[in-house]
N, CA, C and O atoms as a GROMACS GRO file, in nm:
protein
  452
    1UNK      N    1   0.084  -0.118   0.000
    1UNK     CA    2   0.000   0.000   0.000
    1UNK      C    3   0.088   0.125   0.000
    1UNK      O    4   0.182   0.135   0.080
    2UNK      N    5   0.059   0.217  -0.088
    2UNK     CA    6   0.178   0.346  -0.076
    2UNK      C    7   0.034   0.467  -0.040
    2UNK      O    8  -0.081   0.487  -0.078
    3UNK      N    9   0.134   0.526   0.060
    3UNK     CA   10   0.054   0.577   0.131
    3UNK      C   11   0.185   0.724   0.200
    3UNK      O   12   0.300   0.688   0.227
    4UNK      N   13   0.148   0.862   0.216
    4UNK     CA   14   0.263   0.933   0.278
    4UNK      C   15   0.328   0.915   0.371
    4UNK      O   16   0.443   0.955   0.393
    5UNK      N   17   0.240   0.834   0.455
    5UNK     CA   18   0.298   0.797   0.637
    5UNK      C   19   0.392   0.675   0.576
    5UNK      O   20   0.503   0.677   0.628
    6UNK      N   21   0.376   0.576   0.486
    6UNK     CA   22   0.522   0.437   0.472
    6UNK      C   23   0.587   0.548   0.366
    6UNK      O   24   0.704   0.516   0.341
    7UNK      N   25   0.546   0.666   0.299
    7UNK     CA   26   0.667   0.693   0.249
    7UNK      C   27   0.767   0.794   0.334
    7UNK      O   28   0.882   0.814   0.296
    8UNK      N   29   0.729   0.836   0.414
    8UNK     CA   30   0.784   0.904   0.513
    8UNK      C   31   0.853   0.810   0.636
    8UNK      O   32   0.950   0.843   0.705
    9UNK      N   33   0.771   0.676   0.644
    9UNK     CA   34   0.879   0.612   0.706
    9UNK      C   35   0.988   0.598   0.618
    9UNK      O   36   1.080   0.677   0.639
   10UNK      N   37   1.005   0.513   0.519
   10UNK     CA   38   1.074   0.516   0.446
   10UNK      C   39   1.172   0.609   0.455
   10UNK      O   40   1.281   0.572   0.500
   11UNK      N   41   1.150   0.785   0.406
   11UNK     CA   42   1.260   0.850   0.404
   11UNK      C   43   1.315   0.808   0.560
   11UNK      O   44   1.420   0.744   0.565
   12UNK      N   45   1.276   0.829   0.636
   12UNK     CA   46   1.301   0.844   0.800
   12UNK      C   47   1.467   0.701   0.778
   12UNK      O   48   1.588   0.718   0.783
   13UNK      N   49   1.382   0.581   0.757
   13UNK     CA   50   1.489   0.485   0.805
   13UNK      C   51   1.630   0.481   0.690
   13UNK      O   52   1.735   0.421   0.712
   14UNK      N   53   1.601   0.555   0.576
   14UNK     CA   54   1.716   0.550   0.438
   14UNK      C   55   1.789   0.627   0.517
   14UNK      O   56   1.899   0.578   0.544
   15UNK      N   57   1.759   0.768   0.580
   15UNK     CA   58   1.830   0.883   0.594
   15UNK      C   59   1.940   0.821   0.754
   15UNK      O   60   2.051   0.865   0.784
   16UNK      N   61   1.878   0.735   0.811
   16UNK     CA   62   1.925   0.693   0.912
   16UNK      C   63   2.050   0.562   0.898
   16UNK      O   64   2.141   0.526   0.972
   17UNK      N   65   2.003   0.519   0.776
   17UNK     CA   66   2.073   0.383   0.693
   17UNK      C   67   2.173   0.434   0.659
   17UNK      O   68   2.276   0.366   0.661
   18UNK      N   69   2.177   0.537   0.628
   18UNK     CA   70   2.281   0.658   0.537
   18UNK      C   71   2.413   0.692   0.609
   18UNK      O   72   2.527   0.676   0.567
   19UNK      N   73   2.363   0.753   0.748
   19UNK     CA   74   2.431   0.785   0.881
   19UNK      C   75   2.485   0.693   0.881
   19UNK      O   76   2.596   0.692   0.829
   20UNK      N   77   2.433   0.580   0.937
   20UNK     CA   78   2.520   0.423   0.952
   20UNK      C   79   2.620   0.429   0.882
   20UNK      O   80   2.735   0.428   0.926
   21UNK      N   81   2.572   0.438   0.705
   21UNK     CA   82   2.697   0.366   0.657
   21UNK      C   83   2.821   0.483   0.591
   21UNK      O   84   2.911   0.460   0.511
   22UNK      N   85   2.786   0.604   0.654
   22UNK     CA   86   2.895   0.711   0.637
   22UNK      C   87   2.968   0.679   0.770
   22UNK      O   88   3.088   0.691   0.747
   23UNK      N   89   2.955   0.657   0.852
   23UNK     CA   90   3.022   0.648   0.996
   23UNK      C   91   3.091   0.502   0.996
   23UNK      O   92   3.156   0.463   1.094
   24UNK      N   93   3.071   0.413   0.865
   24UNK     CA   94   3.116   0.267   0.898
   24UNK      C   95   3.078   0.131   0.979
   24UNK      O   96   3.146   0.030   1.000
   25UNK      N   97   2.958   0.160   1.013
   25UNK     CA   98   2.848   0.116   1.097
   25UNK      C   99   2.771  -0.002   0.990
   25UNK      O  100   2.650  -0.006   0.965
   26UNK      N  101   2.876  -0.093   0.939
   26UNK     CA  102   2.753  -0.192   0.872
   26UNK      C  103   2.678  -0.270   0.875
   26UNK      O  104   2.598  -0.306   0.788
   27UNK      N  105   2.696  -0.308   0.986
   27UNK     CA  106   2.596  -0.390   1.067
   27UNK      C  107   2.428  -0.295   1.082
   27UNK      O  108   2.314  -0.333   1.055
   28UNK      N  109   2.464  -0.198   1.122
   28UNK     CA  110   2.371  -0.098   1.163
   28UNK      C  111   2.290  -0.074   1.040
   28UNK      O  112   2.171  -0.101   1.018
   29UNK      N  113   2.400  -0.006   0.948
   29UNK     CA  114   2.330   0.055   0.809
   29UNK      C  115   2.265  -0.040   0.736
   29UNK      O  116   2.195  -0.002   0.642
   30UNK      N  117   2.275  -0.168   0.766
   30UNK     CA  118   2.226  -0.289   0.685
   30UNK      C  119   2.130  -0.336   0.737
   30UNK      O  120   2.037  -0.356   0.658
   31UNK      N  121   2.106  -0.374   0.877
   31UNK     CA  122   1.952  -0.336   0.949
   31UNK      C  123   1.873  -0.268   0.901
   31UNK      O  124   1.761  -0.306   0.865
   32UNK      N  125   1.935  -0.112   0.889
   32UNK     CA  126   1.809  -0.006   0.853
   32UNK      C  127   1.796  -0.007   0.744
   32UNK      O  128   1.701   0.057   0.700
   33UNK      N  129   1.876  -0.072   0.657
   33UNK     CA  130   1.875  -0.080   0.492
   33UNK      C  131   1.742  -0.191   0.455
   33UNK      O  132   1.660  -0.179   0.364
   34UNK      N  133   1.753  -0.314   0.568
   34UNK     CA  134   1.638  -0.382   0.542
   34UNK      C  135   1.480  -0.329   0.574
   34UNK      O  136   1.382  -0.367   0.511
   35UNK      N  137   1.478  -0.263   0.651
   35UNK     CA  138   1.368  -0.216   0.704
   35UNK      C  139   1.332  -0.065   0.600
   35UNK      O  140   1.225  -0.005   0.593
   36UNK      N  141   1.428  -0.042   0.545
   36UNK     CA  142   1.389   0.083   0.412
   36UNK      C  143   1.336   0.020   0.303
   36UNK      O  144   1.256   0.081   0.232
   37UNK      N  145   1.384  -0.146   0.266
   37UNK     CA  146   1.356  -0.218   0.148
   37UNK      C  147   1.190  -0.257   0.202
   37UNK      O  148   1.087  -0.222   0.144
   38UNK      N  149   1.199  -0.347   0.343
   38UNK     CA  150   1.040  -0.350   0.314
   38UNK      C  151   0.966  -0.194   0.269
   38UNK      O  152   0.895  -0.202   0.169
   39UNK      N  153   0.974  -0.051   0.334
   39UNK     CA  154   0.880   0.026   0.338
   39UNK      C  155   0.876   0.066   0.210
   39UNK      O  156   0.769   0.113   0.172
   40UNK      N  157   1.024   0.056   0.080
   40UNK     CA  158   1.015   0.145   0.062
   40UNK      C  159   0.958   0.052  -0.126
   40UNK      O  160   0.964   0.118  -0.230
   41UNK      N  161   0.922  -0.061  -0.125
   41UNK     CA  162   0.897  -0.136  -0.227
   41UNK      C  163   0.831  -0.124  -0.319
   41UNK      O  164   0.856  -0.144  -0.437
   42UNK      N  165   0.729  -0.085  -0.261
   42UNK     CA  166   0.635  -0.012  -0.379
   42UNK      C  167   0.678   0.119  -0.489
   42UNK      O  168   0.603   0.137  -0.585
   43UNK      N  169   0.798   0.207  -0.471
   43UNK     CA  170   0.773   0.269  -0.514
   43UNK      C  171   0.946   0.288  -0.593
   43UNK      O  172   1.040   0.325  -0.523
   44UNK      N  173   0.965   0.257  -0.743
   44UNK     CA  174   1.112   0.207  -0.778
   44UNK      C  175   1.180   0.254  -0.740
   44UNK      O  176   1.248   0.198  -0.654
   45UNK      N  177   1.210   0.393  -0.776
   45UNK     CA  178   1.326   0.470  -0.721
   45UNK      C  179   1.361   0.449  -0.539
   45UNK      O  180   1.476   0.430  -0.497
   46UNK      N  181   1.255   0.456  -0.460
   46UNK     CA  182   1.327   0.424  -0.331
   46UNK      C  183   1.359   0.271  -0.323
   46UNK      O  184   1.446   0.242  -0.242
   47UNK      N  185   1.310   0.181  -0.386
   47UNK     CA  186   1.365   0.047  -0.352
   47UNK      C  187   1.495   0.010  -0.443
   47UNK      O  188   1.587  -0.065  -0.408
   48UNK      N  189   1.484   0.061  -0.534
   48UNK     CA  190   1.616   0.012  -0.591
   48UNK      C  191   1.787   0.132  -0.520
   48UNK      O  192   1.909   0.117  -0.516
   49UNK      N  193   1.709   0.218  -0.487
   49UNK     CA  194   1.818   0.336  -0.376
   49UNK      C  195   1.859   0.220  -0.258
   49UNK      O  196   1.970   0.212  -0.203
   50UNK      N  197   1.746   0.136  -0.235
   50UNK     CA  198   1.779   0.058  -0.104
   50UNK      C  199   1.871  -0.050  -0.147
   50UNK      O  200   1.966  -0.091  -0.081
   51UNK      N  201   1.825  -0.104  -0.298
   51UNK     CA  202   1.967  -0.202  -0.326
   51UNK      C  203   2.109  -0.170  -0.340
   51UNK      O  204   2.204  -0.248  -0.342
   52UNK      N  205   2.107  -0.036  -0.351
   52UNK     CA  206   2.230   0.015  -0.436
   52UNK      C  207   2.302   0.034  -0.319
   52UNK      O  208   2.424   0.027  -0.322
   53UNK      N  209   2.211   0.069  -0.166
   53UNK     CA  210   2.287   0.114  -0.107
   53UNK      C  211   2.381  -0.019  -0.050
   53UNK      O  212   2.497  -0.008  -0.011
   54UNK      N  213   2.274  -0.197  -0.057
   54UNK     CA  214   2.274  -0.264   0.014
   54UNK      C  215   2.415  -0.293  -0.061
   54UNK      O  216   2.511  -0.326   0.008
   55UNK      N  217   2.428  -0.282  -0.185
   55UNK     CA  218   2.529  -0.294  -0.271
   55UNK      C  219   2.672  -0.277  -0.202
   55UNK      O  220   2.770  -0.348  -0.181
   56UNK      N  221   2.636  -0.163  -0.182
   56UNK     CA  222   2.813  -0.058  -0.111
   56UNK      C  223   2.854  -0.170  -0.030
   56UNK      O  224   2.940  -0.259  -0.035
   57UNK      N  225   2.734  -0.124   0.069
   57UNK     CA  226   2.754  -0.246   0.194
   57UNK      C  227   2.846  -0.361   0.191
   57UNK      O  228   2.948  -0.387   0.254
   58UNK      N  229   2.769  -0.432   0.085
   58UNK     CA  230   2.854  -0.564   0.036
   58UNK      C  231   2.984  -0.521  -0.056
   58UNK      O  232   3.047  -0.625  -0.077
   59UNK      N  233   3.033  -0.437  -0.105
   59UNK     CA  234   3.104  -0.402  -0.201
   59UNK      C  235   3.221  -0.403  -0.028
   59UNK      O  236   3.300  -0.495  -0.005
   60UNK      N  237   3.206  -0.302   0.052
   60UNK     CA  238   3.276  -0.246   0.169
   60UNK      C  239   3.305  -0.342   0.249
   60UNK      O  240   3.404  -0.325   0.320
   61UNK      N  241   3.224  -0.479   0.263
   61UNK     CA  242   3.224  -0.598   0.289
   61UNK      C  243   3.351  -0.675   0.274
   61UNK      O  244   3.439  -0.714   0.351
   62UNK      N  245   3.321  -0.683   0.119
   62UNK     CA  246   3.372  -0.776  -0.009
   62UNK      C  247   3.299  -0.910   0.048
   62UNK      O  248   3.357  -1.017   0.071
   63UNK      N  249   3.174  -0.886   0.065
   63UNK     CA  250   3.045  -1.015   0.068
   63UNK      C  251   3.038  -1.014  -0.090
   63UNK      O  252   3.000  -0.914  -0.151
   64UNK      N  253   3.081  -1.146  -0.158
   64UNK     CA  254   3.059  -1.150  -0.265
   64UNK      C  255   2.875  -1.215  -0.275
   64UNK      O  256   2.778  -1.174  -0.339
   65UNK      N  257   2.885  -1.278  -0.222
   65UNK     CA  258   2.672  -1.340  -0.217
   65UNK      C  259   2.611  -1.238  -0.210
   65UNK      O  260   2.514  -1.218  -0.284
   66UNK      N  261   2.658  -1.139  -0.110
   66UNK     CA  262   2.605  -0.977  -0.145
   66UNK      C  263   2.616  -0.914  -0.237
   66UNK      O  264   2.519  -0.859  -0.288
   67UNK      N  265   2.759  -0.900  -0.293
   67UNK     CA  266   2.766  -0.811  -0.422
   67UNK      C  267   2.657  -0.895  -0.578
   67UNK      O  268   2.606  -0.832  -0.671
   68UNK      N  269   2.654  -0.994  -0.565
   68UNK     CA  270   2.558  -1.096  -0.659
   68UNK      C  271   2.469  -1.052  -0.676
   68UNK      O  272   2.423  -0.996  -0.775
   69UNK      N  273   2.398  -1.090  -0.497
   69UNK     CA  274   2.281  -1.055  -0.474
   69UNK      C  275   2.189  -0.957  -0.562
   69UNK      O  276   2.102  -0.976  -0.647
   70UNK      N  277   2.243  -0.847  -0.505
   70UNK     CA  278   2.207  -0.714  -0.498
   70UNK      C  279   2.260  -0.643  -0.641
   70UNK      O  280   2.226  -0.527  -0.668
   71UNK      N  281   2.337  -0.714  -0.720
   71UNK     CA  282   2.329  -0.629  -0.862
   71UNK      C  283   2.226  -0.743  -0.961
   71UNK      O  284   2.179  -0.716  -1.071
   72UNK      N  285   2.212  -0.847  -0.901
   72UNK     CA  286   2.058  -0.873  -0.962
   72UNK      C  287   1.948  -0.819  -0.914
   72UNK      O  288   1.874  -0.772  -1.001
   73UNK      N  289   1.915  -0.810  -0.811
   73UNK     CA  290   1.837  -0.713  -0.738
   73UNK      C  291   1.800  -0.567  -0.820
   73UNK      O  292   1.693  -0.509  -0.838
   74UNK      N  293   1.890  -0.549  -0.846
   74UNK     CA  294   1.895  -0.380  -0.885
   74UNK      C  295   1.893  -0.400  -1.059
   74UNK      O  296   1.932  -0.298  -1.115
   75UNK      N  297   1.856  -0.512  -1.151
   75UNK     CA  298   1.836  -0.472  -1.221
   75UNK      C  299   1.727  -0.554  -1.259
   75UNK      O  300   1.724  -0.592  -1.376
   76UNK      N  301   1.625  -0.594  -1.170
   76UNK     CA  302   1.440  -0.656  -1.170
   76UNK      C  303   1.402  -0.554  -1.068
   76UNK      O  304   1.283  -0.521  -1.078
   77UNK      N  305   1.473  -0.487  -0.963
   77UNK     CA  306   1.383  -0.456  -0.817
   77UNK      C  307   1.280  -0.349  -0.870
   77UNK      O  308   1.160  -0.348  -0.844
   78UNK      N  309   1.369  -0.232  -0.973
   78UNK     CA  310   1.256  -0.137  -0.965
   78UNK      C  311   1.152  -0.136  -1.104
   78UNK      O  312   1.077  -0.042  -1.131
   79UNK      N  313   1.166  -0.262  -1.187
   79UNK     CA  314   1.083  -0.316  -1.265
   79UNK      C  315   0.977  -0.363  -1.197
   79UNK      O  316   0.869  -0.320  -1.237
   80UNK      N  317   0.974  -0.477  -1.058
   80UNK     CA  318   0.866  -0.542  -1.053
   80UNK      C  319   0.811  -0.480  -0.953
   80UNK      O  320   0.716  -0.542  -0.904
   81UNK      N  321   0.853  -0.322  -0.877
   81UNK     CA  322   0.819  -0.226  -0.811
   81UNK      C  323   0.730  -0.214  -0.898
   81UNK      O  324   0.641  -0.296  -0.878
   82UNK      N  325   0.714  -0.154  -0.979
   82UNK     CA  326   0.607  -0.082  -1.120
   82UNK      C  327   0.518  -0.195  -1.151
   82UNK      O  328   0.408  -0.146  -1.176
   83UNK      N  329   0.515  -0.291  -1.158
   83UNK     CA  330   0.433  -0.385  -1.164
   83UNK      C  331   0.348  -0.511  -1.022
   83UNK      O  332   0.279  -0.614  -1.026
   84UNK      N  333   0.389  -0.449  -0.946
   84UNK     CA  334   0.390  -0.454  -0.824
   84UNK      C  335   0.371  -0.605  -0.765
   84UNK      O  336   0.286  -0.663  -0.697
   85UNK      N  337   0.495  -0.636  -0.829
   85UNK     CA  338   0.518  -0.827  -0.816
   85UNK      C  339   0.633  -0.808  -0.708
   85UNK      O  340   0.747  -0.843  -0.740
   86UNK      N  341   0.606  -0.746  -0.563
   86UNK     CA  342   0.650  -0.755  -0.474
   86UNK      C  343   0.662  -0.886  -0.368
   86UNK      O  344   0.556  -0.947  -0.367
   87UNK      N  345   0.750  -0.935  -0.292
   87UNK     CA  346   0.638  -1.024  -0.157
   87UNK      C  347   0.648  -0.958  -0.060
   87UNK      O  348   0.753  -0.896  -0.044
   88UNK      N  349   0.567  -0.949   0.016
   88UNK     CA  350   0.581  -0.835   0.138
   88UNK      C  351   0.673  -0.860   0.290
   88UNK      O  352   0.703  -0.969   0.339
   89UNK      N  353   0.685  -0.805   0.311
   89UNK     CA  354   0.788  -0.783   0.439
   89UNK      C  355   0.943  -0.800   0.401
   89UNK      O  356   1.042  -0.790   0.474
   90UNK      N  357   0.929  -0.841   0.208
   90UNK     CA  358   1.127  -0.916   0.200
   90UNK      C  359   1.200  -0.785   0.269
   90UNK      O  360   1.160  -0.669   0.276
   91UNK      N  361   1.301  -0.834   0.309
   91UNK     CA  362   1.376  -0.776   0.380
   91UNK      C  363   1.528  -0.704   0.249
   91UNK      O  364   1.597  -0.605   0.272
   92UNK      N  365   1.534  -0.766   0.160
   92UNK     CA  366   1.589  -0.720   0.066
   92UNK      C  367   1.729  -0.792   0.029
   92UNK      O  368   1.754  -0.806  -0.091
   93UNK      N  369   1.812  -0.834   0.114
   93UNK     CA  370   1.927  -0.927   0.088
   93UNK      C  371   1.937  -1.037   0.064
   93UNK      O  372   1.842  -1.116   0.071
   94UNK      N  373   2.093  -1.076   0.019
   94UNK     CA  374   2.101  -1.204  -0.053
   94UNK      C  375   2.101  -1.294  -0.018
   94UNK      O  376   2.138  -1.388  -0.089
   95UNK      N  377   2.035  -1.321   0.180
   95UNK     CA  378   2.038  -1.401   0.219
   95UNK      C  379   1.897  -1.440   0.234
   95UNK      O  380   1.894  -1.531   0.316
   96UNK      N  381   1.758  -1.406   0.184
   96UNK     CA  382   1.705  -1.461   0.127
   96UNK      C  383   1.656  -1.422  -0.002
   96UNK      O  384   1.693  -1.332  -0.078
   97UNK      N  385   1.532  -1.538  -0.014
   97UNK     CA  386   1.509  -1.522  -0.179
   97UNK      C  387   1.453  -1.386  -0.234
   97UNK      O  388   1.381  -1.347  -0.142
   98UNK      N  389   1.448  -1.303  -0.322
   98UNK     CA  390   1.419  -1.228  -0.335
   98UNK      C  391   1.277  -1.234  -0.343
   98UNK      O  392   1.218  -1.134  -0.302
   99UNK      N  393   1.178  -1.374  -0.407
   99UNK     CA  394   1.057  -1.363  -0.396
   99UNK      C  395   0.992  -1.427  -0.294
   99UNK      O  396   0.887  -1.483  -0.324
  100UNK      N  397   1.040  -1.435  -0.145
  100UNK     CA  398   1.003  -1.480  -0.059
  100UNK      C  399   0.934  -1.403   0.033
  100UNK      O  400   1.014  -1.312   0.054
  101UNK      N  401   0.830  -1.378   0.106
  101UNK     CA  402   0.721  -1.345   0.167
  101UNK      C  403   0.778  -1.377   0.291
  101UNK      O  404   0.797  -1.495   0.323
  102UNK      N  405   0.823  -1.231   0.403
  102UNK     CA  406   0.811  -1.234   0.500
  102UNK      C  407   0.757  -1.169   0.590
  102UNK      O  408   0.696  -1.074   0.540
  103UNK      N  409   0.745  -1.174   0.732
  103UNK     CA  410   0.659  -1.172   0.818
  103UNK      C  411   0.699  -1.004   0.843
  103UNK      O  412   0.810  -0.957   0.819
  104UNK      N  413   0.629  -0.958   0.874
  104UNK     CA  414   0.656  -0.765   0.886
  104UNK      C  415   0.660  -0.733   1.037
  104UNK      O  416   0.581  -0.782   1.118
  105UNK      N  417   0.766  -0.641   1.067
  105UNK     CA  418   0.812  -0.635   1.169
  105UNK      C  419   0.707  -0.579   1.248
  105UNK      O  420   0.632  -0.514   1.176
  106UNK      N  421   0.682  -0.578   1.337
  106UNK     CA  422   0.528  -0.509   1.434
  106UNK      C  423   0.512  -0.415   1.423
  106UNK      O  424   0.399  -0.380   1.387
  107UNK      N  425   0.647  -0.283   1.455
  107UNK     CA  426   0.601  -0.140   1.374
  107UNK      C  427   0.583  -0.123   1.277
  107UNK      O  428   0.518  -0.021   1.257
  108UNK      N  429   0.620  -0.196   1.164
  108UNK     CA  430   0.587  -0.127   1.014
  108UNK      C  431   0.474  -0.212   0.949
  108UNK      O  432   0.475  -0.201   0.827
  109UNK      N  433   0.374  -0.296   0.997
  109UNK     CA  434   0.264  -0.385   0.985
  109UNK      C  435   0.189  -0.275   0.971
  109UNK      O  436   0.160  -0.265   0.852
  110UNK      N  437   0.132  -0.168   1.049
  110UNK     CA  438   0.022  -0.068   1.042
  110UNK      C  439   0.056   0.000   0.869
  110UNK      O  440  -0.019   0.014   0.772
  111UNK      N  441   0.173   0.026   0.885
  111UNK     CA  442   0.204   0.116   0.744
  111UNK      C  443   0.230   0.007   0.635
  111UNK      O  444   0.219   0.048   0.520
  112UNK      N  445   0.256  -0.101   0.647
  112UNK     CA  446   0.279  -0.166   0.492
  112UNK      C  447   0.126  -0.252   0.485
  112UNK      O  448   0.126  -0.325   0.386
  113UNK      N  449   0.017  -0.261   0.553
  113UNK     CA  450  -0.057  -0.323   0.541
  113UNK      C  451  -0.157  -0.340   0.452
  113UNK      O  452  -0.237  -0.432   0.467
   0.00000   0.00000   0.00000
């Protein structure tokens, strides 16, 4: 459902994902990176921003299953955004499937519902 309140979460947790991963915090930035991919799915440009970032991550890593991941990711994510062949709650990384359906975290259930 896109709606201003999940796109405003959305900005809220990218801008915070961001912080993380300017400060070197990847653990952190990759948390909030997942929780930007569920909110921010519906709508291409913020979900594929969320792969690119998840990208670095793994690039800064040198997680190669990440770097994989996530440059397949980034070139279906903001296609099937537009067509809205999402599953809900994915969390966005290459550690699971990209079309796998997961369970939504308790705060962001009201807004992705």
């Amino acid at each position: 459902m896109k709606s201003p309140a999940r796109l405003e979460a959305y900005q809220a947790e990218a801008a915070m994902a961001l912080a993380a991963f300017r400060k070197g915090e990847d653990v952190e930035a990759f948390r909030l990176l997942e929780r930007a991919h569920i909110l921010g799915q519906p709508w291409s440009g913020p979900h594929s921003w969320t792969h690119w970032m998840m990208l670095r991550v793994g690039l800064r890593r040198r997680d190669a299953r990440e770097i994989g991941g996530q440059l397949i990711r980034l070139a279906a994510g903001g296609a099937l955004s537009v067509f809205g062949r999402l599953p809900t709650g994915n969390t966005g990384g290459a550690n699971v499937s990209a079309e796998q359906p997961m369970p939504l975290p308790e705060d962001l259930a009201a807004l992705c519902g």
